[in-house]
VOBA-1610 file (N, C-alpha, C; in pm, whole numbers, padded with zeros to 5 digits, always signed):
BEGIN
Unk+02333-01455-00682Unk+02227-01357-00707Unk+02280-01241-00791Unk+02214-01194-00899Unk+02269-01090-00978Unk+02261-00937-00914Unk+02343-00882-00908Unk+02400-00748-00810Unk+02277-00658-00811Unk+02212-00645-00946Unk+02109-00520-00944Unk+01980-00567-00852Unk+01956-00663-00813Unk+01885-00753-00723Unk+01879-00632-00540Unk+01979-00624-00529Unk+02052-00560-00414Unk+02032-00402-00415Unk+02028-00376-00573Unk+02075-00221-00571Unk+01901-00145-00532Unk+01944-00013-00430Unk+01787+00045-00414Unk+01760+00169-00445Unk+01641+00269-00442Unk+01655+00389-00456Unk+01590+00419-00294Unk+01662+00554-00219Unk+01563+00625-00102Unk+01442+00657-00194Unk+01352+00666-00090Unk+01206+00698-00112Unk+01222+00853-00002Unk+01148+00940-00090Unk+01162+01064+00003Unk+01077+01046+00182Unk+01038+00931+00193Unk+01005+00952+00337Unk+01116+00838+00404Unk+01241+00817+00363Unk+01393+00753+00381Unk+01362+00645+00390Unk+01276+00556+00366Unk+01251+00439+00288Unk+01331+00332+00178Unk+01348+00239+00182Unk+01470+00198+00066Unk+01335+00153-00061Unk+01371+00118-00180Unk+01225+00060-00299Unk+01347-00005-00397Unk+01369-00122-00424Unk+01425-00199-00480Unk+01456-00081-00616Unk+01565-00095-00721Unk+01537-00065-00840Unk+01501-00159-00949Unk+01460-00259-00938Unk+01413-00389-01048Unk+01334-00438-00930Unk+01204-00482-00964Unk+01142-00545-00941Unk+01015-00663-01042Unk+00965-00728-01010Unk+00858-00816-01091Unk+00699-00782-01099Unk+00679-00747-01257Unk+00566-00717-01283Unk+00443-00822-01271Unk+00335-00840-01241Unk+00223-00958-01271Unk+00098-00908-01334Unk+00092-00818-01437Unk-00001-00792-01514Unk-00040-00870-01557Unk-00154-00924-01550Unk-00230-01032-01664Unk-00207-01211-01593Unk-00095-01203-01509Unk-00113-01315-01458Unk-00197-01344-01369Unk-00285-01401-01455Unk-00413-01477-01412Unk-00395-01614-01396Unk-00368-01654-01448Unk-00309-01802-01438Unk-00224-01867-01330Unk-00317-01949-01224Unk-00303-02004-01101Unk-00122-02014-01114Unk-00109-02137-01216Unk+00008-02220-01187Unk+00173-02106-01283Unk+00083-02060-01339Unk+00212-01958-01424Unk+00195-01838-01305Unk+00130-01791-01252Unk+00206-01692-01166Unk+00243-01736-01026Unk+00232-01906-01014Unk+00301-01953-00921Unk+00438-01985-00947Unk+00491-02012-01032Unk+00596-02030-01113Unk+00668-01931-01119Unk+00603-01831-01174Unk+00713-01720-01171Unk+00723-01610-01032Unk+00655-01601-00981Unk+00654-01549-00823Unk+00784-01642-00730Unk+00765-01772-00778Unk+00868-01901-00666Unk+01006-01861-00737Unk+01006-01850-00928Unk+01145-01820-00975Unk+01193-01675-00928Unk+01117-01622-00887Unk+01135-01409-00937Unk+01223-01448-00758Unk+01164-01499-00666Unk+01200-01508-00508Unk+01364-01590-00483Unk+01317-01653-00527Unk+01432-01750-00578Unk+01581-01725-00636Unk+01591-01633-00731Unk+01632-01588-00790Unk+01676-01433-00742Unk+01644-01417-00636Unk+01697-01262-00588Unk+01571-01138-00546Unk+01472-01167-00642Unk+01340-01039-00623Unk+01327-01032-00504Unk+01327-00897-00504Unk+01250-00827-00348Unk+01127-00730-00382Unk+01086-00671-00493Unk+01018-00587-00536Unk+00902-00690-00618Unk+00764-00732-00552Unk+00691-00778-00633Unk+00582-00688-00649Unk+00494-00620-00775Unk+00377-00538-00822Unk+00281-00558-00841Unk+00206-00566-00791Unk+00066-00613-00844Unk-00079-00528-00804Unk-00172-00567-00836Unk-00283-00430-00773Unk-00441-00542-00801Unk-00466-00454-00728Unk-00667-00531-00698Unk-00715-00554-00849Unk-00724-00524-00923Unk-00737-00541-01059Unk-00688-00630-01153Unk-00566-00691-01127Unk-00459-00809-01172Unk-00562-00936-01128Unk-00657-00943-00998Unk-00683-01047-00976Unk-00583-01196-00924Unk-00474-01166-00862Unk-00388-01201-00842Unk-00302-01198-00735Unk-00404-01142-00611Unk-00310-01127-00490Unk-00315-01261-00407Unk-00416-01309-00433Unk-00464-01478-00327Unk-00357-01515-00378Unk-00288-01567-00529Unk-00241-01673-00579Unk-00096-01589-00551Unk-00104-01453-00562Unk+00044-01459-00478Unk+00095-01442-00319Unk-00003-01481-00283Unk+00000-01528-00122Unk+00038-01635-00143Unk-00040-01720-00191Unk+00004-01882-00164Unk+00096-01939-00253Unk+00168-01828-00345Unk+00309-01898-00359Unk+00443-01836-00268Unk+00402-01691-00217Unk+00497-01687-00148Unk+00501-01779+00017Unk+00438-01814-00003Unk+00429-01927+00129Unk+00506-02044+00104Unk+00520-02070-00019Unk+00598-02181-00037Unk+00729-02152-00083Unk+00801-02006-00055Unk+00888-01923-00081Unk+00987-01941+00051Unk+01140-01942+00077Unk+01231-01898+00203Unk+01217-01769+00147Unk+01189-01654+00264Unk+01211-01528+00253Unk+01183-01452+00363Unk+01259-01347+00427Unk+01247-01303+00557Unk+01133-01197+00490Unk+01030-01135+00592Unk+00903-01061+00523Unk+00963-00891+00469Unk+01096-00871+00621Unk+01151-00760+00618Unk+01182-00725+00468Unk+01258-00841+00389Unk+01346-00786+00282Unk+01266-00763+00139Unk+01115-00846+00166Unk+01048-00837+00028Unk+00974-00717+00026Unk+00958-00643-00078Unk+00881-00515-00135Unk+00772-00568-00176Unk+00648-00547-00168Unk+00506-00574-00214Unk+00399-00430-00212Unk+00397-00408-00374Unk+00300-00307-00380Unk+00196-00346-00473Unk+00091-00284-00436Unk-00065-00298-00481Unk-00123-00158-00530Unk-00224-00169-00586Unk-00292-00008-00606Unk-00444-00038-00595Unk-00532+00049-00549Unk-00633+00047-00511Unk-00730+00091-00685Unk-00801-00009-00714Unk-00886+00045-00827Unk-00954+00124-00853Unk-01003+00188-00988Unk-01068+00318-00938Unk-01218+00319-00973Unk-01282+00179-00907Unk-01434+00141-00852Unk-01406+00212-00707Unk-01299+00179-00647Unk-01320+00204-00463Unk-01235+00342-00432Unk-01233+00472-00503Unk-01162+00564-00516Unk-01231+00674-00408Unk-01385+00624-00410Unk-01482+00701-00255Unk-01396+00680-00055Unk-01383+00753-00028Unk-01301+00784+00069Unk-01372+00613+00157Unk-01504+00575+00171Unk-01496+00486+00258Unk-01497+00359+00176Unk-01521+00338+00031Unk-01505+00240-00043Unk-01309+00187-00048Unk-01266+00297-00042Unk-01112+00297-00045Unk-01067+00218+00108Unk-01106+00270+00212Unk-01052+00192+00330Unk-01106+00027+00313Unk-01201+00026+00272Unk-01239-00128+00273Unk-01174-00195+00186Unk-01138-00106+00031Unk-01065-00169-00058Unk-00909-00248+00052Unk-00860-00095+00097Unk-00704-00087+00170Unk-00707-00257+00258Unk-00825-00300+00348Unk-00834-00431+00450Unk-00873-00507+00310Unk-00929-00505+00212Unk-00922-00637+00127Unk-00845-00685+00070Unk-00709-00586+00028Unk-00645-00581-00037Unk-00509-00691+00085Unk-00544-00604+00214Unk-00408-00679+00338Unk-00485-00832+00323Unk-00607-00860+00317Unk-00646-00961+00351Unk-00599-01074+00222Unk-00625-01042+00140Unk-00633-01145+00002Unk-00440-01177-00006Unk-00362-01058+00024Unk-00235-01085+00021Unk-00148-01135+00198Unk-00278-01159+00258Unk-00238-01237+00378Unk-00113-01170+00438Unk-00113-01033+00409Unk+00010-00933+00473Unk-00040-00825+00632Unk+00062-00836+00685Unk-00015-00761+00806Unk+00015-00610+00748Unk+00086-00593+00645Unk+00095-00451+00593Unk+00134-00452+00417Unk+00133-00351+00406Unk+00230-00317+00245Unk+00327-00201+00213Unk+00378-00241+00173Unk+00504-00196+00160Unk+00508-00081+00085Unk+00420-00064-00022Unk+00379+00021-00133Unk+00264+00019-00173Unk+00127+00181-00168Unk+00032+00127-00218Unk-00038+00242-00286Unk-00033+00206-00442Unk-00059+00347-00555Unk-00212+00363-00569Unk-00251+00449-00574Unk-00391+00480-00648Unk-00379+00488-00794Unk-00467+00361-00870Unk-00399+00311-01031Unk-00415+00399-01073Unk-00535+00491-01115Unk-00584+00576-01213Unk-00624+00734-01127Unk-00564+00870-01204Unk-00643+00971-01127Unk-00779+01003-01157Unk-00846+00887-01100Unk-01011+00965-01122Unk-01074+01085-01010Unk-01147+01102-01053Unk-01245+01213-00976Unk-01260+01208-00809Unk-01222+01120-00807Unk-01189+01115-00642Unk-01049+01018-00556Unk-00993+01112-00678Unk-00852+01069-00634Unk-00822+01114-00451Unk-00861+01241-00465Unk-00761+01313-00306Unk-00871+01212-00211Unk-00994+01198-00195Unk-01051+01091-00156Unk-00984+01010-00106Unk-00970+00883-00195Unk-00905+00782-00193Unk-00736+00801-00110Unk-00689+00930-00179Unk-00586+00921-00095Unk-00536+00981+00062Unk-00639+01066+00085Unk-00613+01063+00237Unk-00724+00915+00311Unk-00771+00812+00269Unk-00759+00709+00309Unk-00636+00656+00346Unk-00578+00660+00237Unk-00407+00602+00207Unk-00347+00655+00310Unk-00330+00783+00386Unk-00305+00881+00473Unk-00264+00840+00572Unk-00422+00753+00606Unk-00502+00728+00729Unk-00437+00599+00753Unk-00432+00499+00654Unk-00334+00361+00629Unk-00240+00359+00743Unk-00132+00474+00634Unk+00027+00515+00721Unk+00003+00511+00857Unk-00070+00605+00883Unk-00120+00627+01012Unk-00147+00534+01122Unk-00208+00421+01041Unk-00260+00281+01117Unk-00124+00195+01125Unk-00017+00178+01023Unk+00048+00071+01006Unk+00014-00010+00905Unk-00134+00006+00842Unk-00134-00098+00757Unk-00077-00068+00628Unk-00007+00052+00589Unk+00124+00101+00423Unk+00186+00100+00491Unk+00322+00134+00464Unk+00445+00173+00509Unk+00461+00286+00421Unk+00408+00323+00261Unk+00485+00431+00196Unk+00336+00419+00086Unk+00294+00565+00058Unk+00183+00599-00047Unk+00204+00641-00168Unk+00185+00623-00311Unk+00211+00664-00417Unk+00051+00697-00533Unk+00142+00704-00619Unk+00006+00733-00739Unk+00063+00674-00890Unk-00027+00643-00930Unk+00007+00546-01110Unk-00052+00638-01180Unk+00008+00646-01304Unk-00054+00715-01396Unk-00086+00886-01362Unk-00070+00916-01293Unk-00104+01078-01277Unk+00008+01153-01357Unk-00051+01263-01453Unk+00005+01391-01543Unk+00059+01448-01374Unk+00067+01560-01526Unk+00146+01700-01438Unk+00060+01766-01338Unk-00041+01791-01372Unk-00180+01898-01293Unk-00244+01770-01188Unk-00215+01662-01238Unk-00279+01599-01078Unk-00174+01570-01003Unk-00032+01578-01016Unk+00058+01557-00944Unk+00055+01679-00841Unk+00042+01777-00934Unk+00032+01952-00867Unk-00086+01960-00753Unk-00193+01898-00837Unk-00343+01924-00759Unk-00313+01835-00590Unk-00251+01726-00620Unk-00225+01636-00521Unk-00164+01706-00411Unk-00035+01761-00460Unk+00057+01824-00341Unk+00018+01956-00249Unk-00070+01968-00388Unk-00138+02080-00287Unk-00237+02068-00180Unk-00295+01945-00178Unk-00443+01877-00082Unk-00366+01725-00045Unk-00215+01725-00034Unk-00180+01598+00083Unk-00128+01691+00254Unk-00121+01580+00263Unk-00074+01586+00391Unk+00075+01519+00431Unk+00086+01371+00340Unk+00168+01269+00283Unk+00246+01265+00142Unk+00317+01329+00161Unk+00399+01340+00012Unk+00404+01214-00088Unk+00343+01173-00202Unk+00375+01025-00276Unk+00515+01053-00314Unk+00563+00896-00278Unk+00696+00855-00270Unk+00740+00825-00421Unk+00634+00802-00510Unk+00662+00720-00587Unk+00547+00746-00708Unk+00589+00773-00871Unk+00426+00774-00962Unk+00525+00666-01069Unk+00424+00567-01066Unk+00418+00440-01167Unk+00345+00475-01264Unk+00415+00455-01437Unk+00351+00544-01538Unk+00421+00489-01653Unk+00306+00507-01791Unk+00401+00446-01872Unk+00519+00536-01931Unk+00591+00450-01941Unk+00725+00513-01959Unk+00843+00405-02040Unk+00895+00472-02180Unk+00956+00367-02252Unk+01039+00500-02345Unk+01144+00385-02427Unk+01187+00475-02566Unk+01025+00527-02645Unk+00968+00482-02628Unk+00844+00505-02758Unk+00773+00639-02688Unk+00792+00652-02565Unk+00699+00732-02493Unk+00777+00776-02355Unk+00876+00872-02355Unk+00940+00943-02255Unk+00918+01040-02168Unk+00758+01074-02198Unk+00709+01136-02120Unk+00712+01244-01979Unk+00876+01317-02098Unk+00959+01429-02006Unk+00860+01507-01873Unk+00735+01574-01931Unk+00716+01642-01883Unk+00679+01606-01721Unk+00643+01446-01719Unk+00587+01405-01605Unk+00723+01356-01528Unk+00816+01308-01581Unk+00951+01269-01513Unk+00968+01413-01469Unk+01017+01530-01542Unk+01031+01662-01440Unk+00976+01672-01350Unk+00838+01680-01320Unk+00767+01733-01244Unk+00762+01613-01126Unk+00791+01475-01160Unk+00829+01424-01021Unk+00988+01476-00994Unk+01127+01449-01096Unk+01200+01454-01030Unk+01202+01623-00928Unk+01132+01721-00976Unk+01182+01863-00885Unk+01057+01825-00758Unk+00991+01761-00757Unk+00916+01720-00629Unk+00992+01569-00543Unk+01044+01543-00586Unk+01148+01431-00519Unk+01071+01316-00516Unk+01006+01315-00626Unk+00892+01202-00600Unk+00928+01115-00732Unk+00972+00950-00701Unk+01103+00862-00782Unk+00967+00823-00882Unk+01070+00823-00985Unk+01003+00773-01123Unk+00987+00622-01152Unk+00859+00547-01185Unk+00872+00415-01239Unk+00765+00383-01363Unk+00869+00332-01421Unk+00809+00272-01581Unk+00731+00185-01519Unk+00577+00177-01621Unk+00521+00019-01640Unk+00524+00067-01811Unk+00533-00086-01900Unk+00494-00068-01989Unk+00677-00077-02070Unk+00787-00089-01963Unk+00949-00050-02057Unk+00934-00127-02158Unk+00901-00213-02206Unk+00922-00288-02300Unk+00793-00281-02397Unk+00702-00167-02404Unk+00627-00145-02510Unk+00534-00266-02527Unk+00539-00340-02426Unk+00427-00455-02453Unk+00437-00504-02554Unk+00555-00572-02560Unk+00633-00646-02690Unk+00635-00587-02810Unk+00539-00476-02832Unk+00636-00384-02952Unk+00772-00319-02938Unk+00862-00333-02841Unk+01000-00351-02873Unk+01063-00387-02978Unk+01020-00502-03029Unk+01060-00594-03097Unk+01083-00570-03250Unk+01009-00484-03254Unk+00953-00365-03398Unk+01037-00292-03422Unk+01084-00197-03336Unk+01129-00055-03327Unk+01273-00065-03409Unk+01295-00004-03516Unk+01427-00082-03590Unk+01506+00015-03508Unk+01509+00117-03448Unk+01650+00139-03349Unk+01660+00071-03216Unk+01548+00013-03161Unk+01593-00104-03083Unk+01668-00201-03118Unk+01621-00284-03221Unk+01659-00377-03261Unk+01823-00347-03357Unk+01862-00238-03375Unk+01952-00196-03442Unk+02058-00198-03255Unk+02030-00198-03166Unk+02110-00166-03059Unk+02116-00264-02952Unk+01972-00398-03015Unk+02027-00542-02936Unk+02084-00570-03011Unk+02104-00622-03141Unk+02202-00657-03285Unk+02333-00628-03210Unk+02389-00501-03171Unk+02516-00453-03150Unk+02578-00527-02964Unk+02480-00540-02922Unk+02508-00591-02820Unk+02495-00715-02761Unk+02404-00770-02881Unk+02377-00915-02852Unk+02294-00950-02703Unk+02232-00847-02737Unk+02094-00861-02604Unk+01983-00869-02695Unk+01824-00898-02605Unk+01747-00851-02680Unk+01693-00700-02684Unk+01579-00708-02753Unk+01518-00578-02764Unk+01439-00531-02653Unk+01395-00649-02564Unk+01370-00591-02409Unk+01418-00570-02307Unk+01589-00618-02309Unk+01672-00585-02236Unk+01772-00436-02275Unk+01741-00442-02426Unk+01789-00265-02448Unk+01667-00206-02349Unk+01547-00206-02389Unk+01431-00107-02303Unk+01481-00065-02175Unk+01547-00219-02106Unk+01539-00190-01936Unk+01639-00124-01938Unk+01746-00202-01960Unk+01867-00099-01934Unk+01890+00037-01988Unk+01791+00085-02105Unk+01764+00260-02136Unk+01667+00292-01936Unk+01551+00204-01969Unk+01528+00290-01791Unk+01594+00315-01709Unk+01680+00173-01675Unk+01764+00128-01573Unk+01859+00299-01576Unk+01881+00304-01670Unk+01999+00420-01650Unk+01952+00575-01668Unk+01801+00587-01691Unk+01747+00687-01634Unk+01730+00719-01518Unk+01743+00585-01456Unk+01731+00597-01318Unk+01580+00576-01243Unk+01522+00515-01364Unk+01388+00486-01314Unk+01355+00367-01281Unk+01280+00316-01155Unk+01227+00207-01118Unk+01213+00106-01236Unk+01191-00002-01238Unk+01142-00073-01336Unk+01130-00226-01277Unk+00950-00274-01331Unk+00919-00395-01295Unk+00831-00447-01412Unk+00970-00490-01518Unk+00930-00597-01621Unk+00812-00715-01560Unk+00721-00759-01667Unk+00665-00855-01622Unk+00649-00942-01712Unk+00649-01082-01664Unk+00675-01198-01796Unk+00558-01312-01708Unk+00546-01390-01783Unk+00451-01539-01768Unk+00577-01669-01763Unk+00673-01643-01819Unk+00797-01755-01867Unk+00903-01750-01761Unk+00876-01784-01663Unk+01014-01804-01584Unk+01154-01752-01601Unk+01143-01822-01757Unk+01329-01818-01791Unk+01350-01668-01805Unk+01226-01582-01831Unk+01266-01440-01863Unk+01241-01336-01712Unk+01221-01442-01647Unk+01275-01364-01530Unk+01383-01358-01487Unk+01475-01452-01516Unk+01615-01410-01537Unk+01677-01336-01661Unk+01621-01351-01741Unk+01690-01287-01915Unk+01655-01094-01832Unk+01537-01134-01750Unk+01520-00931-01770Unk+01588-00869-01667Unk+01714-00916-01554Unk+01788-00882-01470Unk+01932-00875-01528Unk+01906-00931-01676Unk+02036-00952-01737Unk+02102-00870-01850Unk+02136-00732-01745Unk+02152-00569-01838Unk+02231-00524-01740Unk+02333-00590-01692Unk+02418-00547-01587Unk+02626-00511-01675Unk+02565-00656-01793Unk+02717-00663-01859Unk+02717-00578-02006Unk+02657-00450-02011Unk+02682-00342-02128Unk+02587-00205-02076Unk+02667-00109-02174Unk+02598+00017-02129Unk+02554+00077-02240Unk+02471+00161-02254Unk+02385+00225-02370Unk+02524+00366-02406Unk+02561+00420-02485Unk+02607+00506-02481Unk+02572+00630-02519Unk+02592+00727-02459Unk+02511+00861-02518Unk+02498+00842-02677Unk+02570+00800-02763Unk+02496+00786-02908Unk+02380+00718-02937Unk+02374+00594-02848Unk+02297+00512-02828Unk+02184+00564-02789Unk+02158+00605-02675Unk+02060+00703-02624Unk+02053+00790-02716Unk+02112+00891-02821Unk+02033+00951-02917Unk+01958+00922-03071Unk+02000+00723-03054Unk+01943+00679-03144Unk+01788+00657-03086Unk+01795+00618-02979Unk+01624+00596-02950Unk+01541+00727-02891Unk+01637+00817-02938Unk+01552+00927-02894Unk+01467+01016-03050Unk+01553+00888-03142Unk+01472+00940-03260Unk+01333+00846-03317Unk+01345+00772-03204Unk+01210+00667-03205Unk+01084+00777-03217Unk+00961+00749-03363Unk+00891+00817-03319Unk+00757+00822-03182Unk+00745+00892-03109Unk+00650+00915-02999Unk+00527+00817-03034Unk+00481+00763-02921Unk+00332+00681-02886Unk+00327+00627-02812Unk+00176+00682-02716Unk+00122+00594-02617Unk+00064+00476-02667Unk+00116+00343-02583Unk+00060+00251-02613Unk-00053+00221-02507Unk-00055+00259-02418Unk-00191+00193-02279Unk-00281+00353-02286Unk-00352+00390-02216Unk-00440+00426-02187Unk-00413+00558-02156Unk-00485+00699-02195Unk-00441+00845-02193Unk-00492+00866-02046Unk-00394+00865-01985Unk-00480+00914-01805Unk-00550+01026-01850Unk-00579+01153-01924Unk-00667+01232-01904Unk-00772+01222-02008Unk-00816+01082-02035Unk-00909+01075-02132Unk-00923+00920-02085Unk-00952+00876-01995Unk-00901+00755-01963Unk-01081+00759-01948Unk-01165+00612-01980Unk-01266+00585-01940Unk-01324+00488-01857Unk-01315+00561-01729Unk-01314+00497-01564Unk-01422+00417-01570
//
């Protein structure tokens, strides 16, 4: 099993959260996200991502069933969509969500988008903890002012904001404002949604290392220190994206992609159309 498999970050409520885990965006596809759910398990994953919106929690029930894995050691997080963001639409989301992933709990569970009834939705999430059915509450995509607005109307500190985050888009201001709230940073999106591949100082810094251009991405996160859960359809690159353990970026390196110019590629959370 490859070592970073093992490696974790605390979660401020002393919680462990894998640092690599497996993305399933878009896997829709019965037999390809059975495939890669059986390789990602197989292969070491403990951190699998997914959310009500992927359409994809049944089909990863019934491959982890055909998985060896003690329940203790696997990470499974979801996010509640932001159709069911109404305080009692959200609890029903929270039991559809245990139900479709045939879990008596979850491990991790974000509110995707900050819409208009975010604090809503999240003292549901609250109420979860409370029950047993989370173990740990977070938020995706939230700026600076809803991270603020949040802390000021929880009760439950989020452990965790999932956000895009890449060389193309470093999005300092929101990494500060979790790291001085102790609240751990995670990329979706490290690999630019295959515009990696483009970026001639990427590709100028797999050239030198004889990686690719999405394994420079991870290992620039990896050594920010931010979460990261690549997601692929191809099996084989569920091993190629754990495989940033044998080179290091070097501070020059890191100031070549810091001359990458800036762009969001997914969706402006404060212009976002819910």
């Amino acid at each position: 099993m490859n070592k970073l498999l093992n490696e974790t970050y605390t979660m401020n409520n002393g919680l462990k959260i894998p640092k690599i885990g497996l993305g399933t965006y878009k896997l829709t596809n019965e037999e390809e996200c059975m495939d890669v759910i059986k390789t990602a398990i197989k292969a070491g994953y403990k951190l699998i991502d997914t959310a009500k919106i992927y359409d994809n929690h049944k089909t990863i029930a019934k491959a982890l069933k055909q998985c060896e894995y003690k329940r203790e050691e696997l990470f499974i997080t979801s996010k509640i969509w932001n159709s069911d963001h109404k305080y009692e639409d959200a609890k029903k989301s929270i039991d559809n969500i245990l139900k479709e992933l045939d879990l008596e709990y979850i491990d991790l569970l974000l509110i995707h988008w900050p819409t208009e009834y975010r604090l809503e939705c999240y003292k549901a999430m609250e109420e979860a903890v409370d029950e047993g059915k989370v173990k740990s509450i977070g938020i995706s995509n939230f700026q600076k002012n809803h991270i603020e607005e949040l802390l000021n109307n929880c009760r439950i500190k989020p452990v965790v904001n999932q956000f895009e985050l890449h060389p193309a888009l470093k999005n300092l201001e929101v990494v500060e404002t979790c790291k001085n709230n102790d609240i751990l940073v995670e990329s979706w999106g490290t690999m630019i949604r295959g515009k990696c591949f483009d970026i001639e100082q990427i590709k100028e810094l797999a050239k030198k290392y004889n990686k690719s251009e999405a394994q420079v991405c991870l290992r620039w996160a990896y050594q920010l220190n931010y979460i990261v859960i690549p997601k692929t359809s191809k099996p084989s690159r569920v091993l190629d994206n754990i495989n940033i353990s044998d080179f290091k970026l070097t501070n020059d390196d890191m100031e070549l992609l810091n001359k990458i110019e800036q762009f969001r590629d997914g969706p402006d959370p404060d212009n976002f159309n819910f």
